[in-house]
PAKOL-924269 format. One record per residue: x negated, y negated, z of N, C-alpha, C, O, CB in turn. Coordinates in steps of 0.1 Angstrom, whole numbers, plus 2048, in hexadecimal, padded with zeros to 3 digits. Glycine has a CB too. Example, Ala and Ser with C-alpha at 12.3 -4.5 7.8 and 13.67 -1.06 7.14 Angstrom:
<recs>
77C83984E78582D84E77C82184E77282185578F82D85A78081684777780B84777F80084F77A7F5850773806839
</recs>
This chain:
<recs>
C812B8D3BC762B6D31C732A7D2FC682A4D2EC7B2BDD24C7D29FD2EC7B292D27C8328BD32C8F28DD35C81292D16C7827FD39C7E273D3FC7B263D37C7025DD34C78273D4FC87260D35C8B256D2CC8A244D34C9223FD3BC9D25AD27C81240D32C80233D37C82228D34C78222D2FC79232D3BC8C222D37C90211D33C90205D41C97206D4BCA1212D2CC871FDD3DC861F1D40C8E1EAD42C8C1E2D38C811EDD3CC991E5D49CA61DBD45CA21CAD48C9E1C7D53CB41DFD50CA21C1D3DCA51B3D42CAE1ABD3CCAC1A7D31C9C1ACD42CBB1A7D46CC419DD38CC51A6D2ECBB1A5D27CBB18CD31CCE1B4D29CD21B7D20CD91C4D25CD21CDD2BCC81B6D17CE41C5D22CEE1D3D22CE91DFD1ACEA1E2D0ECFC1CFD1BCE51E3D23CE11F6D1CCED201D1DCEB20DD1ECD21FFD28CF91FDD1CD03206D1DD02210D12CFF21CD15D111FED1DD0520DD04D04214CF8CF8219CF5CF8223CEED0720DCEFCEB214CF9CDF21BCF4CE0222D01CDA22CCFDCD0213CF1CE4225D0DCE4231D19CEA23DD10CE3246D0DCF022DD28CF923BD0DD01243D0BCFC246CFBCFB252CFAD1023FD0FCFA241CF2CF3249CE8CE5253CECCE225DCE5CEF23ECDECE124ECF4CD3256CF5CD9265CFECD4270CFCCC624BCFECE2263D06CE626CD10CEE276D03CE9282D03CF0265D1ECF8274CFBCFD278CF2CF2284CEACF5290CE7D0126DCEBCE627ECE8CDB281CDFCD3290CEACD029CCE7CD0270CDCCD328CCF3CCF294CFECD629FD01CD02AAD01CD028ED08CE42A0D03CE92A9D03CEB2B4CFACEE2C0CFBCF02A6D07CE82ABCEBCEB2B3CE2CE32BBCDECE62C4CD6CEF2AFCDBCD12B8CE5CC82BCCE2CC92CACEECC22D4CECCBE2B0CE2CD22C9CFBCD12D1D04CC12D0D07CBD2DBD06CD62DFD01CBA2CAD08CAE2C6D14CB42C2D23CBF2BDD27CA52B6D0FCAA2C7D2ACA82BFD36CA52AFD33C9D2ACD2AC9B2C6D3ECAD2A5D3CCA9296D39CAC290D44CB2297D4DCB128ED2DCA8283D48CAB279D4DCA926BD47CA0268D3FCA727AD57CB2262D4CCB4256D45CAD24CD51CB524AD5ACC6254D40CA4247D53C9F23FD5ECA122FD58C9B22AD4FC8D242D63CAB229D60CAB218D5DCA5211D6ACA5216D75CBC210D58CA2205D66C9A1FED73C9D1F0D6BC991EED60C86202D77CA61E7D76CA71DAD70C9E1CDD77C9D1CBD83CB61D6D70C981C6D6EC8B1BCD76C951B1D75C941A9D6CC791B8D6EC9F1B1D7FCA71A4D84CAE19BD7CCB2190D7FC9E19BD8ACB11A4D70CBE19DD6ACC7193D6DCC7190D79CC61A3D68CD018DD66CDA184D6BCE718BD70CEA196D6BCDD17AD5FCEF186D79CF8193D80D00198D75D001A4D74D0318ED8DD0918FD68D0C19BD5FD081A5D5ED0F1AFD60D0C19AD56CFC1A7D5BCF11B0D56CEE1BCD60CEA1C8D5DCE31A6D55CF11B3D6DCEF1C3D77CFD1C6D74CFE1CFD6CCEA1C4D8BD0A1C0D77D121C9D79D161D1D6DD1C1DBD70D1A1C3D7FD141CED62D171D7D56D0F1E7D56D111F3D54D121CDD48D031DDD5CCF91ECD58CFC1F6D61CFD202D60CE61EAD59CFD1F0D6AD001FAD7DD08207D7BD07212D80D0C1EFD8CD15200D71D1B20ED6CD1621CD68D1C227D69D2120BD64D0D219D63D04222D5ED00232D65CFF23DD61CF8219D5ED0022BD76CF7236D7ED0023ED81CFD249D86CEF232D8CD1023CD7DD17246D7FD1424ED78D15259D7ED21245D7FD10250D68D1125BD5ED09264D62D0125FD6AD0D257D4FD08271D60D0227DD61CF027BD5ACED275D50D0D288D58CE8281D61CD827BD5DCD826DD5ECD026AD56CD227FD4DCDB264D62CD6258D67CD6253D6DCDF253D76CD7252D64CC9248D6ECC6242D7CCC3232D7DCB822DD79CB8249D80CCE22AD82CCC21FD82CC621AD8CCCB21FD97CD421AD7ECBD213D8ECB220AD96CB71FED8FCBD1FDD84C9E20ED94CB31F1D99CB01E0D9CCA61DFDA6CA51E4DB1CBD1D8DA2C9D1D5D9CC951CDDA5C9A1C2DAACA41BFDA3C891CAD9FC981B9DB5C9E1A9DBBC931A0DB5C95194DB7CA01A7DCFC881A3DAFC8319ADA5C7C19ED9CC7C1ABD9AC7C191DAAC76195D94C74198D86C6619CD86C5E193D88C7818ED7CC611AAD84C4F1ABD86C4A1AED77C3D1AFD76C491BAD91C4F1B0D6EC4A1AFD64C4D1BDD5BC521C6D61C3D1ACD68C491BED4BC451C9D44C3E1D6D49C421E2D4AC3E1C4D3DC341CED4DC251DCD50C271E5D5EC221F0D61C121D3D54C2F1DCD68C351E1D77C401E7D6FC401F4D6DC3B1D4D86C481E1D6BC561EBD67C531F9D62C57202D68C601E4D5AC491F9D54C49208D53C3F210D58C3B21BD52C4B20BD48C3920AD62C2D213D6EC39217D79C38223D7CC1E206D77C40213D7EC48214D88C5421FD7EC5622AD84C4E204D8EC5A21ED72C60228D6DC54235D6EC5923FD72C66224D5DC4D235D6CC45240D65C4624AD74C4A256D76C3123AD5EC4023FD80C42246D8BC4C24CD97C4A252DA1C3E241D8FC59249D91C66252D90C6525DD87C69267D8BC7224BD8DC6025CD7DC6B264D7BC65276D77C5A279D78C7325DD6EC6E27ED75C6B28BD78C64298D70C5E2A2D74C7628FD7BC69292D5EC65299D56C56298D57C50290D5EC6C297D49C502A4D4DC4429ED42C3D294D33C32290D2EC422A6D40C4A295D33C4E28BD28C52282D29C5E282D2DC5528DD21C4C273D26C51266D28C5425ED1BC4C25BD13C4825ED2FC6425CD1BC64254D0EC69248D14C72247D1CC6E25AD01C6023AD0DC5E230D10C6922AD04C6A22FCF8C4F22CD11C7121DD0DC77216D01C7B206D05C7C205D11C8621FCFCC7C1FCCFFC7F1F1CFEC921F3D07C991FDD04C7B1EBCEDC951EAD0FCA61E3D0ECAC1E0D03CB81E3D00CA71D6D15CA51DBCFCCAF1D1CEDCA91DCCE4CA01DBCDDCA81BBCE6CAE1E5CE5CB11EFCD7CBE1F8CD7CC51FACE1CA41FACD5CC01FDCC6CC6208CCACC3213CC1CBD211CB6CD4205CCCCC821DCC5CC6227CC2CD322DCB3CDF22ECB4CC522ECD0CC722ECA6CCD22AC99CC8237C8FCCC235C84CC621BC93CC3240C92CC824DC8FCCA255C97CCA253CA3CC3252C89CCD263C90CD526FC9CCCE278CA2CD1281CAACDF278C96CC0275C9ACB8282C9BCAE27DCA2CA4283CA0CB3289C8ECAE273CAACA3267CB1C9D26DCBBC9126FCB9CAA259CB8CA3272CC6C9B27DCD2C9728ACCAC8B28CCCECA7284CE1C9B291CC3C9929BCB9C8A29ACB6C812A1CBBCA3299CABC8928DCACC7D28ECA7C7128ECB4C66293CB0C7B281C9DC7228CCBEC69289CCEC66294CD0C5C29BCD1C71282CDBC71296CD2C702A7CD8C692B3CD1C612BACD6C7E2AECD7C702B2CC0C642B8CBAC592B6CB7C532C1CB7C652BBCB2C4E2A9CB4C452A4CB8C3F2A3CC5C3529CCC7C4729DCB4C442A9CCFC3A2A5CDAC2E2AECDBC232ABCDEC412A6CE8C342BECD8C2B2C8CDAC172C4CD4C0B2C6CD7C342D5CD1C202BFCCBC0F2BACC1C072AACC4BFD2A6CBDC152B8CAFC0D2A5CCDC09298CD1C08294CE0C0E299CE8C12290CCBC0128CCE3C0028CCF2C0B279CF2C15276CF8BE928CCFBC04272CEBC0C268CE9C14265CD8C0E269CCFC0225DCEEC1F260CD7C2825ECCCC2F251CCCC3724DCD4C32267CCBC2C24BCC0C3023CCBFC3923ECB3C34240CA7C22231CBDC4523CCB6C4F23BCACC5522FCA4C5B231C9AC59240CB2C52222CA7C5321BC9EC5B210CA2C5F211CAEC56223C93C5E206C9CC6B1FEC97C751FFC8AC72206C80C671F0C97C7F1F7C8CC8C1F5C82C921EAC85C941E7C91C971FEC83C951E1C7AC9E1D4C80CA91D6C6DCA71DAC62C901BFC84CB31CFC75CC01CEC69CBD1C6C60CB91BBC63CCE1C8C6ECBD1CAC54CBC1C8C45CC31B4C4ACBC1A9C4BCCA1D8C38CCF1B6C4CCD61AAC50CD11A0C59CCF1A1C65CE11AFC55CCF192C4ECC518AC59CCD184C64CD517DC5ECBD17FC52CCE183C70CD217DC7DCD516FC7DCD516AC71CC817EC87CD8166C85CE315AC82CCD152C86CC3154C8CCFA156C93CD4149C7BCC713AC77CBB13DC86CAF13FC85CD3121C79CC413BC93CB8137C9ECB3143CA6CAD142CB1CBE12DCA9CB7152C9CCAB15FCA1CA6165C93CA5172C92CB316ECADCA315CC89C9B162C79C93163C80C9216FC82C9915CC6AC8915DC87C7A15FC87C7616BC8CC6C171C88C75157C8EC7E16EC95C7917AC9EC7C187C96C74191C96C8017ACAEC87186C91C8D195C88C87193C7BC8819DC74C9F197C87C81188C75C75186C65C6E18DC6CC6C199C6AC6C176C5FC67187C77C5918EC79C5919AC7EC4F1A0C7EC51188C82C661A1C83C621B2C89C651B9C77C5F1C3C75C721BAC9BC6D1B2C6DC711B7C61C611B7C57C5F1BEC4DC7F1ADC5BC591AFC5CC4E1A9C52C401B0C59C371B4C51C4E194C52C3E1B3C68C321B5C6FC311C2C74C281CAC73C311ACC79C411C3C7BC401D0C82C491DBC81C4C1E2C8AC411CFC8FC501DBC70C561E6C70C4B1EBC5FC4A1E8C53C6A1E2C70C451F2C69C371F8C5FC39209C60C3D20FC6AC251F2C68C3720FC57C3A222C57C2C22BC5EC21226C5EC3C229C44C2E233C61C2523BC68C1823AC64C0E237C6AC28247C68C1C23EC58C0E23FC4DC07234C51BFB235C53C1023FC3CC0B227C52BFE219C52BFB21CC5FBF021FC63C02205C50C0521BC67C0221AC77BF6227C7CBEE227C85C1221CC7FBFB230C72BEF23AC78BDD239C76BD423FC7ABF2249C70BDF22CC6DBCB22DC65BC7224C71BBA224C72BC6222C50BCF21CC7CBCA219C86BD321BC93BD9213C99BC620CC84BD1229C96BDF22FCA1BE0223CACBEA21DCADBDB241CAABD5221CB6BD421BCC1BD720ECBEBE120ACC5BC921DCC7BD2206CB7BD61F9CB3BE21F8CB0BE61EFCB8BD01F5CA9BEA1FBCA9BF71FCCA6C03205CB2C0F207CAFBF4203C97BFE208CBEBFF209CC8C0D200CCCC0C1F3CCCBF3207CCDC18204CCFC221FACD4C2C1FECDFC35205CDAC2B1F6CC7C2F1FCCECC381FBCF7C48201CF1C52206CF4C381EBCFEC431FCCE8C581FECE0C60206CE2C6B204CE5C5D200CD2C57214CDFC5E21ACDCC54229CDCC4D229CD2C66213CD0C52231CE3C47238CE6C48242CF2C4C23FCFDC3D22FCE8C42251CEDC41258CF6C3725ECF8C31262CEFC4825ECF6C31260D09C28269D0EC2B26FD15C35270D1AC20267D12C1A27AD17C1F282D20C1F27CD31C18272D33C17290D1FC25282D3AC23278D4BC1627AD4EC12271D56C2C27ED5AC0C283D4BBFD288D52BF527ED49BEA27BD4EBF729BD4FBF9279D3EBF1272D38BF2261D3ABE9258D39BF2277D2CC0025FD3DC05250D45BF924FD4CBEF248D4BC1324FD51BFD25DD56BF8255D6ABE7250D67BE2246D6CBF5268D7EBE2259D5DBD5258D56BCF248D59BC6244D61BD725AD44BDD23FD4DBD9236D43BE2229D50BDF221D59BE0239D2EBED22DD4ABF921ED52BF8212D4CBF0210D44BF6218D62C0020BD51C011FED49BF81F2D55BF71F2D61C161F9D46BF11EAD4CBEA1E2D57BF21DAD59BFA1D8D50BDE1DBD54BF41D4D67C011CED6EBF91BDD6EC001B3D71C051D8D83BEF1BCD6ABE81A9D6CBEC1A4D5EBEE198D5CBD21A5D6EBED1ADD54BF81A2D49C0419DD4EC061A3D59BFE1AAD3BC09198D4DC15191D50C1F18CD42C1818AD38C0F185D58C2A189D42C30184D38C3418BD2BC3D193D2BC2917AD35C2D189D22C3718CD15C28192D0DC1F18AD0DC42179D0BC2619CD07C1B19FCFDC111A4D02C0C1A1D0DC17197CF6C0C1ACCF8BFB1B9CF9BFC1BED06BF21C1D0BBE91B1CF9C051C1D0AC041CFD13BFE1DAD10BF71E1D17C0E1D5D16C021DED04C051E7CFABFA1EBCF4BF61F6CF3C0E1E3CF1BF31DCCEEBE61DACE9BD91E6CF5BD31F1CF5BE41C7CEABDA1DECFBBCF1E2D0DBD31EED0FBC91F5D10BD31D9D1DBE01F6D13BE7208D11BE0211D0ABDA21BD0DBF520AD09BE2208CFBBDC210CEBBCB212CEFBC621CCEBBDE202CD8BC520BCF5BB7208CF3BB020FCFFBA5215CFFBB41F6CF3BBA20FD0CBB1215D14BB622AD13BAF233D17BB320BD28BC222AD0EBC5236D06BB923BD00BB3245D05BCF232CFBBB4235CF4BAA239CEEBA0239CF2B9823FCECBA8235CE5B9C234CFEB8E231D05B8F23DD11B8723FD1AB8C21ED0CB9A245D10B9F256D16BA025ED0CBA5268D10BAC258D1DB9C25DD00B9E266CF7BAA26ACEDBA9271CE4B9B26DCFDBB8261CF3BC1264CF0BC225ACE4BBE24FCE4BCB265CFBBC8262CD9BCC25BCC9BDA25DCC8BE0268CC8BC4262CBABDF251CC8BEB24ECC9BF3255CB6BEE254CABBEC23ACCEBFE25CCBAC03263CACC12258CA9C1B257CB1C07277CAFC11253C9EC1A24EC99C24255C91C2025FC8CC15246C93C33251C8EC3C25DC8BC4824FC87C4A246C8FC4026BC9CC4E24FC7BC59248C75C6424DC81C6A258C7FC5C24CC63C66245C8BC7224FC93C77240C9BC7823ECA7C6A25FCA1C7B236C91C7E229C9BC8A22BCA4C93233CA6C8221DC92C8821CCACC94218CB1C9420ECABC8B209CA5C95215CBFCA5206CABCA71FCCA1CA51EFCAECAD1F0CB8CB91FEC96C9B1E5CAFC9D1D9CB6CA61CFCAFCA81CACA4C901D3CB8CAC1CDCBDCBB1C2CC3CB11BACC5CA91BACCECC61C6CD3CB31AACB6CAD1A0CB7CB6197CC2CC2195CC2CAB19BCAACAA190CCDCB718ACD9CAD180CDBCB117BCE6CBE195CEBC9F179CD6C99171CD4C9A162CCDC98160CC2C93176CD2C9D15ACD8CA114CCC9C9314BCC6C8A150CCDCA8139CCFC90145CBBC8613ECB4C7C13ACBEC7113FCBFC8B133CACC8112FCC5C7C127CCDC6F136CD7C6313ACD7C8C11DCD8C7E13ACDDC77145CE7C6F14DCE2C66151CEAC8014ECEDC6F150CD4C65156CD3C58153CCFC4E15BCD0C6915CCCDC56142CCBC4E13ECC9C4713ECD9C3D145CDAC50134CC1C4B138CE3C4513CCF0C4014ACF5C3714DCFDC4E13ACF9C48153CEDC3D162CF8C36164CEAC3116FCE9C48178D01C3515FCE2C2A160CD9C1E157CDDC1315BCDAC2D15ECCCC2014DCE2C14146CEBC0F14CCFAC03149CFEC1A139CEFC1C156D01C1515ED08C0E16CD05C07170D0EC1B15ED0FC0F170CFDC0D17CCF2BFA17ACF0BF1183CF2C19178CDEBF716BCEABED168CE9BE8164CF3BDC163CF1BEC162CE1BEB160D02BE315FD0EBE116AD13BD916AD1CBE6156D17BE8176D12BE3184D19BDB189D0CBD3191D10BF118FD1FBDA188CFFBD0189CF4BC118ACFFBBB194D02BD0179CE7BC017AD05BB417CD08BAF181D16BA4182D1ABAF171D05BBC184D1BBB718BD29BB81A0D23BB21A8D2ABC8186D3ABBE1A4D18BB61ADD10BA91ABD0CBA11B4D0CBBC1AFD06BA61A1D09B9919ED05B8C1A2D0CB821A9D0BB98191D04B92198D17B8619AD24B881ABD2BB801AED34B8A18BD33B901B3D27B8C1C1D32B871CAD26B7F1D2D2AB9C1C9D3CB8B1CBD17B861D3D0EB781D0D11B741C5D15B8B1D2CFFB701DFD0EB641E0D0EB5B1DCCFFB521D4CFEB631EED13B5F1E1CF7B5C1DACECB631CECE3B6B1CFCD9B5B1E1CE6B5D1C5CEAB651BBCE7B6A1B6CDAB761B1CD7B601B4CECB581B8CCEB581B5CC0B631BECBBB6C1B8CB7B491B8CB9B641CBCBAB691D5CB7B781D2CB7B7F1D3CADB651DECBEB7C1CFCC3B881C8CC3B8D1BACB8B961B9CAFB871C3CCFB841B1CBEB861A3CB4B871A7CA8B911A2CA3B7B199CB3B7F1B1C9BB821B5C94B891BBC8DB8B1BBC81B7F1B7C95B8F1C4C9CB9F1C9C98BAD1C0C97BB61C3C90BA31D3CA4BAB1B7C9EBB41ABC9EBBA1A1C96BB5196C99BB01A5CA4BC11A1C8FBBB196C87BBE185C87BBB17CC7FBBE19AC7ABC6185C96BC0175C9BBB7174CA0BB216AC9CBC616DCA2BAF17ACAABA1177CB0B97177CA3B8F16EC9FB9C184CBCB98182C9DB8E180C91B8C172C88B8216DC83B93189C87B9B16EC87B9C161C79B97158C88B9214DC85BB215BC6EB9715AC92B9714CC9FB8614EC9EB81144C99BA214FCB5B7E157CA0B7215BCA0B6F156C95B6A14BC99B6F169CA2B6E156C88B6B152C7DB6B144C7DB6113FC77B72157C73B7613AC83B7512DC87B69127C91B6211DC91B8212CC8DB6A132C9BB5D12BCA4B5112FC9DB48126C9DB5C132CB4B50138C98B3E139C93B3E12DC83B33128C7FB39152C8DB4812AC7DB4711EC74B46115C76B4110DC6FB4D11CC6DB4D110C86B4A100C90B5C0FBC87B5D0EFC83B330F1C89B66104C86B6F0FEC7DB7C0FCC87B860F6C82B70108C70B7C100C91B850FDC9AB8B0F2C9AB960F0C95B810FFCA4B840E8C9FB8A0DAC9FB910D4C8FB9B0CCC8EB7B0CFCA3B8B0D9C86B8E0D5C74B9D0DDC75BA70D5C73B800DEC63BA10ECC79BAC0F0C78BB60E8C7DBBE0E3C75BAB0FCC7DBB70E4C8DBBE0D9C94BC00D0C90BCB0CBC92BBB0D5C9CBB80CAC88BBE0BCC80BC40C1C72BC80B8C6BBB20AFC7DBC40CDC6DBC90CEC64BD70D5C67BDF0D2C5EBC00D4C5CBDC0E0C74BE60DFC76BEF0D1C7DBFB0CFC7BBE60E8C7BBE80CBC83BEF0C2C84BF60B6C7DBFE0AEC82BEC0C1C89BEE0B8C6DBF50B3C5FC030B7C5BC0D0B0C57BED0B7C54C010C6C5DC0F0CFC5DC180D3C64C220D8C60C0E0D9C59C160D1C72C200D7C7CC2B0D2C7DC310D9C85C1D0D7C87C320C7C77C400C8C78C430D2C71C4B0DAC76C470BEC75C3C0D6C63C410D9C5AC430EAC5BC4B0F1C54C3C0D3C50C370EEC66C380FDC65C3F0FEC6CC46107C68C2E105C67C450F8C79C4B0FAC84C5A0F9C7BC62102C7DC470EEC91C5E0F2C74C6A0EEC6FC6A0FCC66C75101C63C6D0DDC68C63100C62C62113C58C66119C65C7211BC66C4E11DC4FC5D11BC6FC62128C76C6D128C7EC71132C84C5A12CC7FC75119C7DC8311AC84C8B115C77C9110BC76C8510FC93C8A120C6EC9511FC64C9912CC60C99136C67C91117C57C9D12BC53CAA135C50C9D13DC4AC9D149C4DCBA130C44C9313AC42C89140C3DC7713EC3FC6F13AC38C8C13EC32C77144C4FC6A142C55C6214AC4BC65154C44C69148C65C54143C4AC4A14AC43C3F14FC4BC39146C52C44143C38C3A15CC4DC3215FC54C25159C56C20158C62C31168C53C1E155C49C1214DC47C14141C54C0B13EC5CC12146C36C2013AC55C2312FC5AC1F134C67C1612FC6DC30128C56C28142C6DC25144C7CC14146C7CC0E13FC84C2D152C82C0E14CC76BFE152C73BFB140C79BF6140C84BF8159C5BBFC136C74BFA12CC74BF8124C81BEE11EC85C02129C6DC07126C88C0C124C94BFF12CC9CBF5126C9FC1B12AC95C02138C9DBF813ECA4BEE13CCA6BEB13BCB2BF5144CA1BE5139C9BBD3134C9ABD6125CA0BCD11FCA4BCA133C86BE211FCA1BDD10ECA3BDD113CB4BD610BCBABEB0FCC9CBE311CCBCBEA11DCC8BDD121CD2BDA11ECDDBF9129CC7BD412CCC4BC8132CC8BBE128CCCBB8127CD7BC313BCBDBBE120CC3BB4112CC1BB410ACC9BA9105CCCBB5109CB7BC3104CD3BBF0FCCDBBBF101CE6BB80F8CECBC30F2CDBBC210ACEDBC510FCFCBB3119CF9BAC11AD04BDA11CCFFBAE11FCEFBA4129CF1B97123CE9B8D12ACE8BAA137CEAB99115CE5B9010ECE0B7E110CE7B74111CE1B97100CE0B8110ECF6B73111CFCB6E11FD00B64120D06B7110AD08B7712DCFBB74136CFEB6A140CF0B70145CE7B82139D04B5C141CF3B57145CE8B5C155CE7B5F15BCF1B48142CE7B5E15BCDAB5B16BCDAB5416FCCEB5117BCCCB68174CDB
</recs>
């Protein structure tokens, strides 16, 4: 019934394997566990490798690193069930009833977006940013996420059916870190499919320093605009967005250049917020629009 797909990079999936396999059996389903590692560091294979011994699972390595959108197009095309549940490496699995709720929800849904969780307990000074912001942005309940299903659309943690994958797939010319997910959600809906949201998290394993994360949030926003350029409605989008929108609102006021010299009054000072003990999101909002402004400054929308 259900093939389970994880992505491996740089991170030990031993305990989220064997909890989920735990969960499986107890459910008595048909399952498989499909891992695929994009070229980890050798710890990392040899810990995980153990794995392919357990009963239902299947460990794969790639010899280099191809990315997100290849990793789970290439899972999708192994594997056997009709049911694809999609999940992140850096999580784990934090209630009991987690495959449960999938299982009973599938009948009524073609796609199911279950959510995030991060620990009440804030993480040591140089990964607050990343676990504020999944605590402040993206641990949101069904109910909001559902008034815009597709938009709110996220890789995390998510199941479909396989007839509806081969459909859609992940576009393989993003590259890097961000809006995969975005572009999934959108050409989903542009097939008819409305993505169903369901309180059914996985808890994310913050493993991002500050730093690092301020970088794939700069790449996050250069695949923004290669989403940009393939959506068909483009306004519609920008709209939905709400950095293209505040960045749009800059170009049609001629205010671009005024923002730049006005973050650059403040940037030690926001930069010294988002690598502290108490990042403020405004400050990242900040970061963002200045990152938008100079690399996308000649690009009108």
């Amino acid at each position: 019934m259900l093939s389970v797909c994880i992505g491996i990079y740089n991170y030990d999936v031993n305990q989220l394997v064997k909890d989920l396999c735990k969960q499986a059996d107890k459910l008595g389903i048909e399952y498989e566990i499909l891992l695929l590692d994009d070229a980890s560091k050798h710890d990392y294979l040899m810990k995980n490798a153990k794995l392919d011994f357990l009963p239902h699972v299947t460990y794969l390595q790639n010899y280099r690193n191809v990315g997100r959108s290849v990793i789970r197009n290439t899972l999708a095309s192994k594997a056997k069930y009709p049911y694809l549940l999609f999940m992140d490496c850096d999580t784990k699995v934090s209630h009991p009833d987690y495959l449960k709720k999938y299982v009973d929800t599938a009948p009524t849904a073609r796609v199911i977006s279950g959510g995030y969780e991060y620990k009440e307990r804030k993480p040591k000074k140089n990964y607050v940013l990343r676990w504020a912001y999944g605590r402040q942005r993206e641990m949101v309940p069904a109910e909001v996420r559902n008034q815009q299903p597709n938009l709110s659309f996220s890789t995390f943690n998510f199941l479909i059916e396989k007839e509806i994958f081969k459909t859609v797939e992940f576009d393989e010319t993003l590259s890097g870190y961000g809006h995969e997910d975005t572009l999934f959600g959108l050409e989903l809906q542009e097939h008819g499919i409305i993505v169903h949201h369901i309180d059914n998290p996985l808890r994310h394993e913050v493993v991002a320093t500050n730093e690092k994360f301020l970088k794939q949030t700069e790449n996050a926003i250069d695949n923004l605009f290669v989403v940009y350029e393939k959506v068909k409605n483009k306004q519609q989008f920008v709209e939905g967005t709400k950095l293209l929108g505040t960045f749009q609102k800059l170009q049609r006021k001629r205010m671009v250049k005024l923002y730049l010299r006005f973050y650059s009054v403040f940037k030690s000072l926001i930069i010294k917020n988002l690598k502290s003990n108490k990042p403020n999101m405004r400050c990242f909002d900040l970061y963002k629009l200045n990152y938008i402004c100079q690399k996308f400054s000649d690009r009108k929308i």
